[in-house]
C-alpha positions in Angstrom: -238.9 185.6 -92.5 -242.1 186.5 -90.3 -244.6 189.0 -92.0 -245.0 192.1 -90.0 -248.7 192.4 -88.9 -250.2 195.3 -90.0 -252.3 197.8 -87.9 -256.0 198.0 -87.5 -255.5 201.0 -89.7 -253.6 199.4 -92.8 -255.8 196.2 -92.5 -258.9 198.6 -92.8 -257.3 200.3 -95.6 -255.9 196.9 -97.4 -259.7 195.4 -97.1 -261.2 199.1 -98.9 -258.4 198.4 -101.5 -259.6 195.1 -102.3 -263.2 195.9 -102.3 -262.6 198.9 -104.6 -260.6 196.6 -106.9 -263.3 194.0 -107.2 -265.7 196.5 -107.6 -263.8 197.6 -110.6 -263.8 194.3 -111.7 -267.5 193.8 -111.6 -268.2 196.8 -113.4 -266.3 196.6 -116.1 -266.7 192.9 -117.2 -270.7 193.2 -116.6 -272.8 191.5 -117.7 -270.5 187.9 -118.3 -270.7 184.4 -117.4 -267.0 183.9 -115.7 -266.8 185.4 -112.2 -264.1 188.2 -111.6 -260.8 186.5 -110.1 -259.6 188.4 -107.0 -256.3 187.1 -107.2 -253.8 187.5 -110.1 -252.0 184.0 -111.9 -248.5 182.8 -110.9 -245.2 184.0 -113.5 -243.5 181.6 -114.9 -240.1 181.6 -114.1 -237.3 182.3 -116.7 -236.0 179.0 -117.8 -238.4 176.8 -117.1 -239.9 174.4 -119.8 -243.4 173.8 -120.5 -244.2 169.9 -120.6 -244.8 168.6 -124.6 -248.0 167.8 -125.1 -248.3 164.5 -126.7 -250.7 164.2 -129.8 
């Protein structure tokens, strides 16, 4: 299904979101060594099994 392309507007809006979030981001984990993540890990999906790890 094609994504629906946003207006000059939204984009402007979705780019102050993002900005705002990462400033968040900065400002609460200051001062550390890892860099803040600007996107968010993948769910597992129900059912799936993790591999055994072999010792």
């Amino acid at each position: 299904m094609p994504r629906k392309l946003k207006s000059p507007n939204e984009a402007e809006l979705d780019k102050a979101r993002l900005e705002r979030r990462l400033e968040e981001g900065l400002e609460e984990t200051f001062p550390a060594s890892d860099p803040v993540a600007v996107t968010e890990p993948a769910r597992e999906r129900a059912g799936r099994k993790k591999p055994r790890e072999e010792k």
